[in-house]
Backbone as CSV, one residue per row, in Angstrom:
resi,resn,N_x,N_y,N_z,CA_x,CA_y,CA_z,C_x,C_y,C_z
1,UNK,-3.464,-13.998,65.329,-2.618,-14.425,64.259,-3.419,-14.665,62.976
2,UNK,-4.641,-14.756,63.264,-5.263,-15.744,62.253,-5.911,-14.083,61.389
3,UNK,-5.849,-13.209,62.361,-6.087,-11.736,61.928,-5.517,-11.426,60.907
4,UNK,-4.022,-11.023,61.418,-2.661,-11.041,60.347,-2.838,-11.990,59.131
5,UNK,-3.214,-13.265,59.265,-3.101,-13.624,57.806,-4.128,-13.232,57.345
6,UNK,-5.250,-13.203,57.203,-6.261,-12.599,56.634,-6.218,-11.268,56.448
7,UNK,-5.443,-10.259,56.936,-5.184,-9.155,56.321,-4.473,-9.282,55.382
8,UNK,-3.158,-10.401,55.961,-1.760,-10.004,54.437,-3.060,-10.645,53.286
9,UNK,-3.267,-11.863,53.250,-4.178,-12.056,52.166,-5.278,-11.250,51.322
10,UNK,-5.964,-10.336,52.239,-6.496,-8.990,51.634,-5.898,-7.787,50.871
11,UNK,-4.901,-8.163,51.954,-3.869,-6.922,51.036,-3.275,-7.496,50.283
12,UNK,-3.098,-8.311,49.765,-2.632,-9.785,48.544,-3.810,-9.401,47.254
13,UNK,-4.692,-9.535,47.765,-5.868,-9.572,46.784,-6.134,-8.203,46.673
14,UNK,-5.842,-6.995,47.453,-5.748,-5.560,46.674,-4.882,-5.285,45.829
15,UNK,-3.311,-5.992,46.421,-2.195,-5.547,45.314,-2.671,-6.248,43.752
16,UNK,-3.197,-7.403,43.978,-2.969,-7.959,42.530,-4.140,-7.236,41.495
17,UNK,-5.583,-6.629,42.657,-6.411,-6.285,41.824,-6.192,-4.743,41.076
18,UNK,-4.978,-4.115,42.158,-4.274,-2.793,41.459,-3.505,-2.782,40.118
19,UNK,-2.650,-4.436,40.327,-1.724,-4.792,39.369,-3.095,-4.954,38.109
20,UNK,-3.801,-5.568,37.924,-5.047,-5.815,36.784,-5.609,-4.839,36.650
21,UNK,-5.862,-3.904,37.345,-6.637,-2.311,36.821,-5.113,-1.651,36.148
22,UNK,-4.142,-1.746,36.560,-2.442,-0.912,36.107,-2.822,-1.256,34.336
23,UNK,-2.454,-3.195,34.974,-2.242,-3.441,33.115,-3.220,-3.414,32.394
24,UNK,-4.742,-3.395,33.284,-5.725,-2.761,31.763,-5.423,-1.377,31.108
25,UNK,-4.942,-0.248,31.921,-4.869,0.922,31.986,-3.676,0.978,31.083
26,UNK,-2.470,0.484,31.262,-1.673,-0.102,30.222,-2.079,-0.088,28.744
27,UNK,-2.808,-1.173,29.119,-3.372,-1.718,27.821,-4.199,-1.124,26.796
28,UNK,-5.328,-0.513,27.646,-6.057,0.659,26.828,-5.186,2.101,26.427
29,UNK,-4.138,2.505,27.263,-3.146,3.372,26.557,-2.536,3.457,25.453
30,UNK,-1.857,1.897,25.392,-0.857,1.225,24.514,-1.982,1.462,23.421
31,UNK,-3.279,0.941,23.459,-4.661,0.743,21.873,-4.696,2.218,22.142
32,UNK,-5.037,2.650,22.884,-5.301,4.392,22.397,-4.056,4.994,21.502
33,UNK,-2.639,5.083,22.060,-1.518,5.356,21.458,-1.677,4.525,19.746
34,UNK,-1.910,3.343,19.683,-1.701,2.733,18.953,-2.874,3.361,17.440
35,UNK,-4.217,3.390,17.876,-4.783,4.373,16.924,-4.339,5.559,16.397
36,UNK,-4.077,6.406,17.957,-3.845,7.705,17.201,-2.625,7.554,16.483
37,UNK,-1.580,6.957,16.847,-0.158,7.052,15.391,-0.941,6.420,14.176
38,UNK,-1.639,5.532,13.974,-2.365,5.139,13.139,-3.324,6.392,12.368
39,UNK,-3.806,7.150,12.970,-4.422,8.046,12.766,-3.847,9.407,12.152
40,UNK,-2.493,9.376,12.713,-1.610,10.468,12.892,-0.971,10.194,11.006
41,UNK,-0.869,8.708,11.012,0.111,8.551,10.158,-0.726,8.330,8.130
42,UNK,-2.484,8.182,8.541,-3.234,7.955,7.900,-3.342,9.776,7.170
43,UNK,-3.305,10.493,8.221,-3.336,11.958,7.976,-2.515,12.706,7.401
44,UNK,-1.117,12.113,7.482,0.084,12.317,6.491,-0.182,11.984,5.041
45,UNK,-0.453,10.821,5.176,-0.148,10.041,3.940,-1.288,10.842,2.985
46,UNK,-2.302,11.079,3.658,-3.326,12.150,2.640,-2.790,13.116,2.529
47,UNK,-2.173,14.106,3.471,-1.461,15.337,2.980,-0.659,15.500,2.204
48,UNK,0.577,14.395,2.186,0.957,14.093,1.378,0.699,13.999,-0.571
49,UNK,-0.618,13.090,-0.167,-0.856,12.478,-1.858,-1.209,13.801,-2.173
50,UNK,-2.271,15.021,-1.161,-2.880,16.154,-1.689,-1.952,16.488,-2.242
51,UNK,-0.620,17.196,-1.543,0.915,18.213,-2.135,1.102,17.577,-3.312
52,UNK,1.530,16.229,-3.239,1.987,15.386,-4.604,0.830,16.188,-5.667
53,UNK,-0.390,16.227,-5.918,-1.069,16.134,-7.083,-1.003,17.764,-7.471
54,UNK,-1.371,18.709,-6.205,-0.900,19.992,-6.343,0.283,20.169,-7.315
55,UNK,1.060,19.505,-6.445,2.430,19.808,-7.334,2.761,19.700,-9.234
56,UNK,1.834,18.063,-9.164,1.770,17.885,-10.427,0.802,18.559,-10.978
57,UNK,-0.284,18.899,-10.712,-1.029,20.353,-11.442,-0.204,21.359,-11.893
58,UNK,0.085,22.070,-10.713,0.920,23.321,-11.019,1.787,23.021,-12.489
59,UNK,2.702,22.026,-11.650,3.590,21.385,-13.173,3.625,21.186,-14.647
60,UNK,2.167,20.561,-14.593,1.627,20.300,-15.800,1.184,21.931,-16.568
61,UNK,0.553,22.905,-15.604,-0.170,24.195,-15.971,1.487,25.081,-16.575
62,UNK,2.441,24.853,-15.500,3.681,25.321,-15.836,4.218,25.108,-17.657
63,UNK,4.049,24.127,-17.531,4.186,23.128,-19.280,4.068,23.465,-20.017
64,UNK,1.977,23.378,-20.303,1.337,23.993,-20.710,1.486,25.722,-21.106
65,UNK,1.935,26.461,-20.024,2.274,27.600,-20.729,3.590,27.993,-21.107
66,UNK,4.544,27.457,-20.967,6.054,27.232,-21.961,5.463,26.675,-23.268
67,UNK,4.403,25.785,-22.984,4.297,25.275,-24.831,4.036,26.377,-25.591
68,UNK,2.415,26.702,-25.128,2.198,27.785,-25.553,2.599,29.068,-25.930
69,UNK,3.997,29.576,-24.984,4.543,30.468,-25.446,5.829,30.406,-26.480
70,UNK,5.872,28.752,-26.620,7.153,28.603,-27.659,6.060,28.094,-29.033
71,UNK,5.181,28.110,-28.885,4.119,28.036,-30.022,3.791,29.824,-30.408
72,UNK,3.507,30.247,-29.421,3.249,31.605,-30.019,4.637,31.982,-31.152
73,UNK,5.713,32.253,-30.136,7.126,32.470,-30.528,7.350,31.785,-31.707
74,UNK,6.985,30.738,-32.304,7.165,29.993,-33.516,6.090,30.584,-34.702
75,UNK,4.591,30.843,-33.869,3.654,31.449,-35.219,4.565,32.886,-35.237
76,UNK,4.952,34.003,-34.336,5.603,34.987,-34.516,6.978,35.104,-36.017
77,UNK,7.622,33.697,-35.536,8.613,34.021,-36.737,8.398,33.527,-37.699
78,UNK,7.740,33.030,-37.736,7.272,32.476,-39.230,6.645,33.278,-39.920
79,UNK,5.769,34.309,-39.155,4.785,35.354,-39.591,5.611,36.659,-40.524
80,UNK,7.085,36.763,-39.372,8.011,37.530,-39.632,8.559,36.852,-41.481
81,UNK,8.923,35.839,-41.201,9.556,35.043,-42.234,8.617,35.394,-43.562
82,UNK,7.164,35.209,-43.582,6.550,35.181,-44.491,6.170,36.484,-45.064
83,UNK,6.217,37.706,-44.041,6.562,38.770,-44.316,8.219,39.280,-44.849
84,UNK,8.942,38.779,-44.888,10.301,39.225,-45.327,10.376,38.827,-46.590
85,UNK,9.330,37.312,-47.116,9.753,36.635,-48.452,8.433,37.440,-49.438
86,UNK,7.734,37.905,-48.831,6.512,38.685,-49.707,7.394,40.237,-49.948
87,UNK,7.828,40.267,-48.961,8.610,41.704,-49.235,10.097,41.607,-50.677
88,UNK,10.430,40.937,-50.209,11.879,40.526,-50.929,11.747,39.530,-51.732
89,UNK,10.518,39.120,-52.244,11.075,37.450,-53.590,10.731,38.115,-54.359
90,UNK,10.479,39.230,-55.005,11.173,40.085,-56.287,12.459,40.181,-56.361
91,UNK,12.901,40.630,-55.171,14.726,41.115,-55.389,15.146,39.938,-55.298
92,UNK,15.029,38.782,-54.505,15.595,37.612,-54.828,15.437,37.133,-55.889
93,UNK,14.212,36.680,-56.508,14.247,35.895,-57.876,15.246,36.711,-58.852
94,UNK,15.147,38.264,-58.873,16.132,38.896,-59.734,17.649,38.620,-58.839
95,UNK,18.186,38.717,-57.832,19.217,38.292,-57.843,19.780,37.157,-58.461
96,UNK,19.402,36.148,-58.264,19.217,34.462,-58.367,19.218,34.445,-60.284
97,UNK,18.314,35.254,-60.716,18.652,35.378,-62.360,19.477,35.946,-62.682
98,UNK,20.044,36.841,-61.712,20.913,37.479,-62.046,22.555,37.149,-62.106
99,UNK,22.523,36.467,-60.988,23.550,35.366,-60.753,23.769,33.890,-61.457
100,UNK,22.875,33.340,-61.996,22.770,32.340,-63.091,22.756,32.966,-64.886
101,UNK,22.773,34.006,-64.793,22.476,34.424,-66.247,23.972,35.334,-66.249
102,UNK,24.037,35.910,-65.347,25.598,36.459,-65.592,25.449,38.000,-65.474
């Protein structure tokens, strides 16, 4: 009898030392899991900021050449303009006298 209890008690003291290896094993899972989303989520947030600044590059370069081409487009007509009044402010000033003088 005295056998039997000293076994259940052994096997008492295996179950609980299975149960303490389980929940370390647990436990170091749960911290392993727990880094890598940490890790996982640290790796976003950089990919992220990278796209963000990409984006605003591109954006800004985008800008930059609409300015530039509504700057060109502006020296263009003006160029035009200053060519039409070198061509024509003879015939205008004579219209214009011509129309005030009768």
């Amino acid at each position: 009898m005295e056998d039997l209890i000293l076994k259940i008690i052994d096997i008492e003291e295996q179950a609980q030392e299975l149960m303490k290896d389980a929940k370390q094993a647990d436990s170091a899972f749960e911290s392993s899991l727990d880094a890598e989303t940490h890790k996982l989520h640290e790796k976003i947030k950089r990919e992220t900021e990278q796209r963000c600044r990409e984006i605003s590059i591109e954006q800004e370069r985008e800008a930059k050449e609409r300015c530039e081409m509504i700057q060109n487009e502006e020296k263009y007509h003006a160029e035009e303009l200053r060519k039409k009044y070198e061509h024509n402010k003879e015939e205008w000033v004579n219209r214009i006298f011509k129309n005030i003088i009768g």
